[in-house]
Residue, then its C-alpha position, 0 to 999 in steps of 0.5 A: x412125507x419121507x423127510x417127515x418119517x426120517x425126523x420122527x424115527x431120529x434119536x438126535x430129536x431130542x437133542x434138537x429140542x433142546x438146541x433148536x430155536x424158535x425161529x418167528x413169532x412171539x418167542x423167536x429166539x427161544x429154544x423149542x424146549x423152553x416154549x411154554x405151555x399155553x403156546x404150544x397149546x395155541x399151536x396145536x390148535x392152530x396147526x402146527x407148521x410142515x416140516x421139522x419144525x411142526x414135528x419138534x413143536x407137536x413134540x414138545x408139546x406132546x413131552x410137556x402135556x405128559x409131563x416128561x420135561x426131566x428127559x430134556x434135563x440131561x441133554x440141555x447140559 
């Protein structure tokens, strides 16, 4: 639990967003930041993972319901 409130008080999340990669299923290999939508959706349906992963998925999936993708735009340069 403590780990999990380190990550989400972490600035360097977003930045992980944008160098993370998804690391199993159908988009293995792409950057969590780059996931589409209807995926994130699934998951938050689903459950998102434990841990780091689960919190910049639940992340990504919050930035990208709300429309704030252009705050990732200058950190994936």
């Amino acid at each position: 639990m403590e780990e999990e409130q380190n990550i989400l008080f972490n600035p360097n999340v977003l930045k992980d967003l944008v160098s993370i990669k998804m690391p199993f299923g159908k988009y293995k290999g792409r950057l969590i930041c780059d996931l589409p939508e209807p995926y994130l959706v699934w998951f938050k349906q689903k459950g998102f993972p434990a841990g780091k992963l689960g919190i910049l998925l639940g992340t990504i999936y919050e930035i990208k319901l709300n429309g704030l993708e252009y705050l990732l735009k200058p950190l994936k340069k």
